[in-house]
C-alpha positions in Angstrom: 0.0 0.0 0.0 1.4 3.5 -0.8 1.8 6.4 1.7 -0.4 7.9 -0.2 -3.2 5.3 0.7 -2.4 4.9 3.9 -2.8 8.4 4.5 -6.0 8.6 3.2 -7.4 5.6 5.3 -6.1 7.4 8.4 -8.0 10.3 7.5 -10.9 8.4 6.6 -10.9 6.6 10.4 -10.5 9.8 11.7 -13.6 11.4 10.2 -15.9 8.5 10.0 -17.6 8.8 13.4 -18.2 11.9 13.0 -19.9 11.6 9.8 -21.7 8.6 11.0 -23.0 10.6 14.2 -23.9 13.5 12.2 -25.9 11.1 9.7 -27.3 9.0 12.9 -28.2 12.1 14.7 -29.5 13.9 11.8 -31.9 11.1 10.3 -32.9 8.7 12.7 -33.5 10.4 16.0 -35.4 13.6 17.2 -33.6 15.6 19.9 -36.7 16.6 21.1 -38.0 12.7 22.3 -34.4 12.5 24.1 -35.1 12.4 28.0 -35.0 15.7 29.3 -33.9 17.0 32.9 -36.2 19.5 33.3 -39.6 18.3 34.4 -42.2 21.1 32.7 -42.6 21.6 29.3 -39.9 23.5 28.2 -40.6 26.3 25.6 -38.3 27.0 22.5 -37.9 29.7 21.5 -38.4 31.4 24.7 -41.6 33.8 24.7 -41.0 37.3 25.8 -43.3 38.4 28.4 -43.3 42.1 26.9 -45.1 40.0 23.6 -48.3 39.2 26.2 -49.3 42.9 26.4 -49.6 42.8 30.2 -50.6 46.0 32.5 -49.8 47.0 35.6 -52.4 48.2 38.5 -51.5 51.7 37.4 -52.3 51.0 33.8 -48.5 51.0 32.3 -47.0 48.3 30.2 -45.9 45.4 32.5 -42.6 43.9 30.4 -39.0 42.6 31.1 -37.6 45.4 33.4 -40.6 43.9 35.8 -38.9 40.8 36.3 -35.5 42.6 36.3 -33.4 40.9 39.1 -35.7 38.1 40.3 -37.4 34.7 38.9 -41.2 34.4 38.7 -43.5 31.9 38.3 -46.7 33.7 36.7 -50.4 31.7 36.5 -52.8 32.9 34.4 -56.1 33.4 35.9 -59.9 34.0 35.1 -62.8 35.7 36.5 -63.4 32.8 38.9 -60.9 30.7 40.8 -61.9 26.8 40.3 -60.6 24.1 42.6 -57.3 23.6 39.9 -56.7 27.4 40.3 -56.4 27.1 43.9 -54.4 24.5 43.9 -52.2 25.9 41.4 -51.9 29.0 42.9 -51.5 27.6 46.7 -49.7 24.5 46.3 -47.8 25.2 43.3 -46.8 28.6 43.3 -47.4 29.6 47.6 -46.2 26.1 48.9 -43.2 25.7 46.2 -41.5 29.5 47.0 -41.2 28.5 51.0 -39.4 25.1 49.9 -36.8 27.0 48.4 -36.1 28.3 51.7 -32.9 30.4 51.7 -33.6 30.8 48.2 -37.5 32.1 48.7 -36.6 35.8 48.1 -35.3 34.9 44.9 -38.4 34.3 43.4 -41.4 35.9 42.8 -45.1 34.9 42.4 -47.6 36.7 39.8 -50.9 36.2 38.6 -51.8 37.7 35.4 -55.9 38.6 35.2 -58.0 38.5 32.2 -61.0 39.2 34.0 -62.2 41.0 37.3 -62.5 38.4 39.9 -65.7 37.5 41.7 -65.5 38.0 44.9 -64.8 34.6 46.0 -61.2 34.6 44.1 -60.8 38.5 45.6 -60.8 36.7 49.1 -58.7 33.9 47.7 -56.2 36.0 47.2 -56.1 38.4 49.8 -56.5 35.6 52.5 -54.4 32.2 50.8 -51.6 33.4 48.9 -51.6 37.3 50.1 -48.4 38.7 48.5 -49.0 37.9 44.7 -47.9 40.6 42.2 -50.8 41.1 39.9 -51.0 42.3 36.2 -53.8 42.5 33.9 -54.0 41.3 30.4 -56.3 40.3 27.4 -57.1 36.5 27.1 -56.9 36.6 23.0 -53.5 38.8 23.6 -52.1 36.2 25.7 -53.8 33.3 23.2 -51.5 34.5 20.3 -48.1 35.4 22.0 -48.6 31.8 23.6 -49.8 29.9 21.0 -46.4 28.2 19.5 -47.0 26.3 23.4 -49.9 24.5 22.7 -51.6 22.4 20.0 -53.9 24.2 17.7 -56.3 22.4 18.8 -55.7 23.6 22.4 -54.2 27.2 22.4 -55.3 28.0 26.2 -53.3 29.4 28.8 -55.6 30.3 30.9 -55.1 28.0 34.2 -51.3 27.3 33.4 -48.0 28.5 35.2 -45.2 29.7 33.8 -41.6 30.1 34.6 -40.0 33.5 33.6 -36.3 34.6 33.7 -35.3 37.5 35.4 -34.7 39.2 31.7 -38.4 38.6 30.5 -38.3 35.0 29.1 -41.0 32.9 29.5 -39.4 29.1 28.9 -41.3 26.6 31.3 -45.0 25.6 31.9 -46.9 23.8 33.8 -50.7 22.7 34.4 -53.1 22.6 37.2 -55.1 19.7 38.3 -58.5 19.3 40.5 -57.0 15.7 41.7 -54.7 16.9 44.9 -52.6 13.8 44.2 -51.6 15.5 40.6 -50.9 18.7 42.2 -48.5 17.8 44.5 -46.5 15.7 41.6 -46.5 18.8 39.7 -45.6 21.0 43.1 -42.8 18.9 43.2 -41.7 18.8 39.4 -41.3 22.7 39.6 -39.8 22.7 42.5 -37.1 20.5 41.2 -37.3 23.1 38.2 -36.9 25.4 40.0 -33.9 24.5 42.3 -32.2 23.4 39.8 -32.3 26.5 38.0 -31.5 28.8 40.7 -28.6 26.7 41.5 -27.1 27.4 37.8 -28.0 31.4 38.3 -26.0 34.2 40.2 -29.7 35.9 39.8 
């Protein structure tokens, strides 16, 4: 064999598992049914929450430098508060912040309102999870900055949670359940979320 040859061959045993990962990887697997370690549904491309058109109490535009500095786990609420909105916003937002303990203060909690609330959720609020940042916003608004999140068949945020970075970007969701057994998994997949991603932050 010449040194030519052999040169090539080399060359070709260097570069042939890459080609053959490339080729593996590019036809015969989807990244996106690999196991993941997050355990809510991750969103990509991130969703700004300026693209929601949220308001603040006093009427201005509720965007990125409102999250500036601290995490936030935002639920998207109704007129009324069913027993999965309670749960959610209890056990899955209330419950989840004081398990982070040391790391409580670096997270906030808001509920975004596409409706006035009846007076029962007005007392819900004020008396269960007192302490909630609020923010007003239109359901269609919200339907079609969110949409790439759901199937078309289901575009509906209303009832979901959301984490959102400190610079405005809304990348993990979660739902809420009636059953208090699926709650509490769900409490405890955010939490896990949530830890790990304050672990990986300086924020």
């Amino acid at each position: 064999m010449s040194p030519r040859s052999k040169s090539t061959l080399t060359l070709l045993a260097i570069i042939s598992p890459f080609v053959l990962f490339f080729i593996v990887g590019r036809y015969f697997f989807n990244p996106w049914e690999l196991p993941r370690v997050n355990k809510g549904q991750l969103i990509i491309p991130h969703i700004p929450i300026a693209d929601l058109g949220l308001k603040e109490p006093g009427g201005g535009a509720y965007n990125a430098e409102d999250t500036d500095g601290m995490w936030t786990l935002l639920y998207v609420a109704g007129e009324q508060c069913d027993k999965a909105c309670k749960n959610g916003l209890y056990y899955q937002m209330r419950q989840v912040r004081l398990t982070l303990n040391e790391n409580a203060h670096r997270l906030r909690r808001l509920v975004i309102l596409t409706g006035t609330p009846d007076a029962d959720f007005k007392q819900f609020l004020n008396e269960n999870v007192a302490g909630m940042e609020q923010a007003t916003g239109e359901l269609d608004s919200l339907r079609d900055a969110l949409e790439p999140v759901y199937p078309a068949q289901a575009s509906a945020p209303l009832g979901d949670i959301f984490v959102v970075s400190p610079d405005g970007q809304i990348f993990l969701r979660y739902p809420t359940h009636e059953s208090m057994d699926a709650t509490l998994v769900e409490a405890e997949n955010i939490r896990l979320d949530l830890e790990r991603t304050l672990k990986g932050s300086l924020i």
